[in-house]
MARFITI-283802 format. One record per residue (C-alpha): z, y, x; residue in three letters. Coordinates in pm, whole numbers, plus 50000, padded with zeros to 5 digits. Example, Ala and Ser with C-alpha at 12.3 -4.5 7.8 and 13.67 -1.06 7.14 Angstrom:
# MARFITI-283802
(pt (50780, 49550, 51230), 'ALA');
(pt (50714, 49894, 51367), 'SER');
This chain:
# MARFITI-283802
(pt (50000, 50000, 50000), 'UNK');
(pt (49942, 50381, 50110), 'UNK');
(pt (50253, 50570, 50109), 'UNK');
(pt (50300, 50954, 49994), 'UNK');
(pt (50214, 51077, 50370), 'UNK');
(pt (49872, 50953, 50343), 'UNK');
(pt (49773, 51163, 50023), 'UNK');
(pt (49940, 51468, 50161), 'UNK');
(pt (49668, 51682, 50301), 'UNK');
(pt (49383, 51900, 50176), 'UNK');
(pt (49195, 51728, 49915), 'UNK');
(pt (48892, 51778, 50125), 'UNK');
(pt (49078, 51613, 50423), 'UNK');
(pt (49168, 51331, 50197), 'UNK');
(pt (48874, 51265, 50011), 'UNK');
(pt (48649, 51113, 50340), 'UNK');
(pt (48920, 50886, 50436), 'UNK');
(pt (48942, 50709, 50108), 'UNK');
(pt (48623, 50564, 50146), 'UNK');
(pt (48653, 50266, 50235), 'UNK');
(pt (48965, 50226, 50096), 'UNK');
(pt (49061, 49960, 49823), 'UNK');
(pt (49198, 50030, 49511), 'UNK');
(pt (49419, 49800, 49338), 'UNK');
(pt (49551, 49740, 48937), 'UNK');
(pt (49728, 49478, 48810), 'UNK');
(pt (49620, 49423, 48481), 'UNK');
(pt (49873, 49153, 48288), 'UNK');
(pt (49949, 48991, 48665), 'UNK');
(pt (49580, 48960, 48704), 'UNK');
(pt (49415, 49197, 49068), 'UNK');
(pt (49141, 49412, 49005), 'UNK');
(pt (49027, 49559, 49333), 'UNK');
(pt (48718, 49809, 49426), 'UNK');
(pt (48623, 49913, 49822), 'UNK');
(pt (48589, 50282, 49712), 'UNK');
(pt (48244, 50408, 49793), 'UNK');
(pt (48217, 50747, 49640), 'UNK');
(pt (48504, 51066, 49628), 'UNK');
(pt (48486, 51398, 49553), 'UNK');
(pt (48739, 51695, 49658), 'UNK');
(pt (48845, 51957, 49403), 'UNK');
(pt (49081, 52258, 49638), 'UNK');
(pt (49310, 52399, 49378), 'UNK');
(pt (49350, 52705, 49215), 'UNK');
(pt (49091, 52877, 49387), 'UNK');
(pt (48818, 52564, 49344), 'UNK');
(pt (48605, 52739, 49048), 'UNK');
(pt (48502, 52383, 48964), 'UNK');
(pt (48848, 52240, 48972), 'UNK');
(pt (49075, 52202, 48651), 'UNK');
(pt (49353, 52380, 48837), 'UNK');
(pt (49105, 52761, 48851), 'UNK');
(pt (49313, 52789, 48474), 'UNK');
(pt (49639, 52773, 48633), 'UNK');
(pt (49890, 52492, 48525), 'UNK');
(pt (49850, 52378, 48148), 'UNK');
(pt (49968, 52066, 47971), 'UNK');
(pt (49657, 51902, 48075), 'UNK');
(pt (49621, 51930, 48443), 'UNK');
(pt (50007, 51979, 48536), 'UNK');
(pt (49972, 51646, 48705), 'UNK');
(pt (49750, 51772, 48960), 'UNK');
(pt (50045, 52060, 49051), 'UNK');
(pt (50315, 51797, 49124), 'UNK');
(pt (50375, 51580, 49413), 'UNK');
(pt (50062, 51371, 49641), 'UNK');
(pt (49971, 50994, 49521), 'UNK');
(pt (49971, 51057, 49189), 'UNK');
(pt (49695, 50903, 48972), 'UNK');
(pt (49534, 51232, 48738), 'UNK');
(pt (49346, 51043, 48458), 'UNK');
(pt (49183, 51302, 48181), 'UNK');
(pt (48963, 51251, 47938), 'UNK');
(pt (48600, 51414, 47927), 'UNK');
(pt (48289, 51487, 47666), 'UNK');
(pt (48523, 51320, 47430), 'UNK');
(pt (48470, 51009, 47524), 'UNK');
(pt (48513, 50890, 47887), 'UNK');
(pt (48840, 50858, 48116), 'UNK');
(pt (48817, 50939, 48492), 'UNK');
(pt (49022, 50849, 48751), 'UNK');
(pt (49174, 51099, 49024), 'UNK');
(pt (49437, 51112, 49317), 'UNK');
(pt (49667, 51390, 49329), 'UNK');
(pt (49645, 51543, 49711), 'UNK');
(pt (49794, 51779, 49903), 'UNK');
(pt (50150, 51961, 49871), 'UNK');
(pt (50347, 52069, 49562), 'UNK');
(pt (50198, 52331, 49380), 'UNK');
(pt (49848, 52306, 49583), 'UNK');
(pt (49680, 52129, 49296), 'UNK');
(pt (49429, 51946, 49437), 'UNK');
(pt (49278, 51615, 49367), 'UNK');
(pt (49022, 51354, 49457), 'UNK');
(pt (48786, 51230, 49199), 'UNK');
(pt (48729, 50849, 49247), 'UNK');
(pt (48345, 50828, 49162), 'UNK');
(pt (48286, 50482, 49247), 'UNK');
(pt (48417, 50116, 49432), 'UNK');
(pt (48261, 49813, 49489), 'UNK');
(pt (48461, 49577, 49310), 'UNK');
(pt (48568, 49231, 49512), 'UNK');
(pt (48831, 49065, 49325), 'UNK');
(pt (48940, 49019, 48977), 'UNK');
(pt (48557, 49061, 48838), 'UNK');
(pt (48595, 48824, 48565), 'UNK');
(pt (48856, 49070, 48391), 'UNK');
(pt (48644, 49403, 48493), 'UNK');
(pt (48411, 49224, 48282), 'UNK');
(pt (48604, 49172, 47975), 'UNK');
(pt (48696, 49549, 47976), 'UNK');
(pt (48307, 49686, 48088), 'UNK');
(pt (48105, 49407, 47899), 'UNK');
(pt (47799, 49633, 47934), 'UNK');
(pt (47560, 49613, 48258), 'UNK');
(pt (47811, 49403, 48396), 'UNK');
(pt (47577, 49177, 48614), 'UNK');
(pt (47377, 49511, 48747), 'UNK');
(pt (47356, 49696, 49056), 'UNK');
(pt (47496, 49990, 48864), 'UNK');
(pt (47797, 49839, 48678), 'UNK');
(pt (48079, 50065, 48867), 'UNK');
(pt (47875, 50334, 49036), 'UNK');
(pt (48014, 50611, 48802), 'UNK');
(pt (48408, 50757, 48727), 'UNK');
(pt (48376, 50704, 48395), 'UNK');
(pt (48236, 50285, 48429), 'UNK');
(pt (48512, 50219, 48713), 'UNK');
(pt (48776, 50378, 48503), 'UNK');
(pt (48663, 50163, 48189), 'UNK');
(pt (48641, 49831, 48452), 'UNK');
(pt (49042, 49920, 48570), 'UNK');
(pt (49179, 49975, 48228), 'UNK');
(pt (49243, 50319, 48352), 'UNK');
(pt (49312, 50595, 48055), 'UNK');
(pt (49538, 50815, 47928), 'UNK');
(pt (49872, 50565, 47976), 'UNK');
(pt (49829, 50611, 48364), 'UNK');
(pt (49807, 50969, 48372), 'UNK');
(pt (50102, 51053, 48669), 'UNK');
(pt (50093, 50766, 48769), 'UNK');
(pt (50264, 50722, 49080), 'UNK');
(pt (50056, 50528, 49311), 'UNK');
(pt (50294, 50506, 49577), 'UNK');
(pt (50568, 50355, 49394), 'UNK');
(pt (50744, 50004, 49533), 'UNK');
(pt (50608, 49689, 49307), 'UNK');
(pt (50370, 49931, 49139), 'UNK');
(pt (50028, 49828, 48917), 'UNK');
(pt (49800, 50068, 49057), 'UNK');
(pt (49779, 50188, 49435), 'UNK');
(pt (49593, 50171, 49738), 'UNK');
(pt (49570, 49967, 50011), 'UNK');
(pt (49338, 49962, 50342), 'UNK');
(pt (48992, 49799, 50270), 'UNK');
(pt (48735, 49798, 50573), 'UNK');
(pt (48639, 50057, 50837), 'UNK');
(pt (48361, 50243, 50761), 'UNK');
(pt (48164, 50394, 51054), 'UNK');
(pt (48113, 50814, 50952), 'UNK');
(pt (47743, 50753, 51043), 'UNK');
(pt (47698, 50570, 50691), 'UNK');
(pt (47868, 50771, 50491), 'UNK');
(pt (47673, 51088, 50301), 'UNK');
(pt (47797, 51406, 50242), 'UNK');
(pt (47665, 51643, 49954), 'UNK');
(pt (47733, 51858, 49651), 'UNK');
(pt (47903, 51763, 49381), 'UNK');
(pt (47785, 51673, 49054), 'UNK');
(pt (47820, 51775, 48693), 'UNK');
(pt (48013, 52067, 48730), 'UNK');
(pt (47781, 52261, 48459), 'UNK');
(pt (47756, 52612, 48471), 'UNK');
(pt (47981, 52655, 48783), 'UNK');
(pt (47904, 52963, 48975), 'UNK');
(pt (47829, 52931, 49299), 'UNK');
(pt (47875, 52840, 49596), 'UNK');
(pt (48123, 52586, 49384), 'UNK');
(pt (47792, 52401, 49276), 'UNK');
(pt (47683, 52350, 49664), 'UNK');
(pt (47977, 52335, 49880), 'UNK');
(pt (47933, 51922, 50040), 'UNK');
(pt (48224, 51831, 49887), 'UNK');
(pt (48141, 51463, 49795), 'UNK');
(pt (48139, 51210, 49986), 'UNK');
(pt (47927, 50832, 49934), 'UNK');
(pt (47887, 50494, 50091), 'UNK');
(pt (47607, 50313, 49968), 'UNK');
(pt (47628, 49979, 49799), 'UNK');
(pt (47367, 49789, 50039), 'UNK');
(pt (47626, 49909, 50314), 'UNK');
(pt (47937, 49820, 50191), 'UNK');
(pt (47806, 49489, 50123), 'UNK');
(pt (47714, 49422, 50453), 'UNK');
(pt (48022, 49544, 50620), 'UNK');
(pt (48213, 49310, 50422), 'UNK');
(pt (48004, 49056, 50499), 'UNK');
(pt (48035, 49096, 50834), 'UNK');
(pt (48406, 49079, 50846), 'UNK');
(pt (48458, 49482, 50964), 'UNK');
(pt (48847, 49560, 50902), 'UNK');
């Protein structure tokens, strides 16, 4: 499990190093687990695509409280994503989990994401990986770094930087800029995440 130290940093400091990284539920004693190929770094207050530009409200107040918590919110009034709380107290900012490449416990990310389920493209969104990991509303504050928790993080495989793209993020809408170009996401594709776990890399 990652502890509270590695989540406390800049969101954009944080955000790169969780590639790679695995992310773990325990759904009735069952492990789902994803290598997590895709983040993306939202800075706080003054992040004019980040849910914490409004100031603190009874939506995003997670995001203002202590690193390694899970932020779940739901969005277009139908889909649940997934974030991890970074930095200090009062900093606000968070990590949107885009996408992992699941490796155990597929059977039961099945069951809750029947649809596309055997294609390329099953968990390569926030919204499909949230639906996968039973993630919603129930885990919002989540503390991921919690003793004998049933959703954290451990260390997957080591990712070589070279592999890993960096660009804008996506679906921020009408965002001014430079909020809509600023690299702030991060990806690992699928082709090479498969073949670093096939090839044993730790």
């Amino acid at each position: 499990m990652l502890y509270i130290e590695f989540y406390d940093r800049p969101a954009e400091l944080l955000a790169p190093d969780l590639i790679g990284k695995k992310l773990v539920r325990l759904q009735n004693g069952r492990r789902l687990a994803g290598i997590i190929t895709e983040t993306e770094a939202y800075m706080g207050e003054g992040d004019l695509g980040s849910h914490a530009h409004f100031g603190k409200t009874k939506r995003n107040q997670v995001i203002f409280e202590k690193p390694g918590k899970a932020y779940v919110y739901f969005t277009y009034g139908m889909h649940w994503l997934f974030n991890i709380v970074s930095d200090s107290v009062g900093k606000a900012g968070a990590v949107l989990i885009r996408a992992v490449f699941p490796v155990e416990g597929l059977e039961i990310m099945a069951q809750n994401r029947p649809n596309l389920a055997n294609s390329k493209q099953w968990l390569n969104g926030p919204a499909k990986l949230a639906q996968a990991f039973g993630l919603d509303g129930r885990m919002n504050g989540y503390d991921l770094t919690q003793p004998d928790g049933e959703l954290f993080l451990e260390e997957g495989i080591s990712v070589p930087t070279d592999l890993v793209t960096v660009g804008p993020r996506v679906g921020l809408g009408k965002t001014p800029e430079p909020w809509n170009s600023i690299p702030l996401r991060w990806e690992l594709g699928w082709e090479q995440v498969k073949e670093l776990i096939q090839n044993g890399v730790k």
